[in-house]
C-alpha positions as CSV (number, residue, x, y, z in Angstrom):
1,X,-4.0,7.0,2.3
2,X,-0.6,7.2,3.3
3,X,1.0,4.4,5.2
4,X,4.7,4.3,6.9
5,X,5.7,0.6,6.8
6,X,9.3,1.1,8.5
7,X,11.5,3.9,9.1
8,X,14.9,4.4,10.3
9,X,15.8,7.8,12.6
10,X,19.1,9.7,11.1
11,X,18.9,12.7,12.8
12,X,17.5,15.7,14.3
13,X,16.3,18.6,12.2
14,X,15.9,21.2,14.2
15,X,13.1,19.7,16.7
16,X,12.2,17.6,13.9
17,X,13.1,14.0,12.7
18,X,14.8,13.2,9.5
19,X,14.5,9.5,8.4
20,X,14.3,7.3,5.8
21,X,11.4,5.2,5.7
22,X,9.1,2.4,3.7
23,X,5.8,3.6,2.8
24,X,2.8,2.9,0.9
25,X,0.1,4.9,-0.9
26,X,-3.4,4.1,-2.5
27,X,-1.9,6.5,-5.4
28,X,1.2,8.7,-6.4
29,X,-0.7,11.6,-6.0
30,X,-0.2,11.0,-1.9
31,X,3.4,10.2,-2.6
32,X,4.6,13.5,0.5
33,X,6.7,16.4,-0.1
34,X,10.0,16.3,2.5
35,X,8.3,17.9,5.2
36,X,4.9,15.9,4.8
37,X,4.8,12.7,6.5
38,X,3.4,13.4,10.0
39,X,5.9,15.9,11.0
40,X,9.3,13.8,10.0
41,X,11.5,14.9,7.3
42,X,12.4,12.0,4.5
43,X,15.2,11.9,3.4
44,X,16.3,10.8,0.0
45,X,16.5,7.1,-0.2
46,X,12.9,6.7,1.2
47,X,10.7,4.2,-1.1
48,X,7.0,4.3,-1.5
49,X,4.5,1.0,-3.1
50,X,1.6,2.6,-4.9
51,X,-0.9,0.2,-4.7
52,X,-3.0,0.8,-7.1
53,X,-0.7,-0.2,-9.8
54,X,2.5,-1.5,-7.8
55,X,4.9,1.1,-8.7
56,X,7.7,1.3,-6.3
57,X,9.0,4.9,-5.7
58,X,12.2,6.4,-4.6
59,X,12.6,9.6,-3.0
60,X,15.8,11.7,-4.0
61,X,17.4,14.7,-2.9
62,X,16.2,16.9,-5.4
63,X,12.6,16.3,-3.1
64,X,10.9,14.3,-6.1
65,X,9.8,10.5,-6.6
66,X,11.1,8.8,-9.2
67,X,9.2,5.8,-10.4
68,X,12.1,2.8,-10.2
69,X,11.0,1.1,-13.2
70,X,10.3,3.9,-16.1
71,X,12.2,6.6,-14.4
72,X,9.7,8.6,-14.6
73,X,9.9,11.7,-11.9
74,X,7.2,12.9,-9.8
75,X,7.3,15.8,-7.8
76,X,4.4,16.3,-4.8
77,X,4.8,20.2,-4.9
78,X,3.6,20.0,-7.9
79,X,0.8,17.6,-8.1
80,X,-0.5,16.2,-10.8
């Protein structure tokens, strides 16, 4: 389940919001695409706490997640 914790608004998109925001997941594989998080855009600088293993995640501007500690990129388009 996907959780927004904080965000801040930037801007209007269009008719859309683009912010950057806290979240938190149950799992990576819920970690959204930029368009995916209840109809805001995120913009890069948006971090996400898996909980399952306490991987914090950042959200760049190449619209993957990159795990903060390994470096590991993760890219929700894709899935797993």
């Amino acid at each position: 389940m996907l959780t927004i914790l904080k965000e801040k608004f930037m801007s209007y998109n269009g008719e859309r919001s683009l912010v950057i925001a806290e979240l938190a997941v149950d799992t990576k594989t819920e970690l959204p695409a930029e368009d995916g998080v209840n109809g805001r855009l995120i913009s890069h600088g948006t971090i996400a706490w898996e909980i399952s293993t306490g991987n914090i995640y950042g959200f760049g501007g190449d619209g993957k997640w990159v795990n903060q500690a390994t470096g590991e990129a993760y890219d929700p388009e894709d899935g797993e």
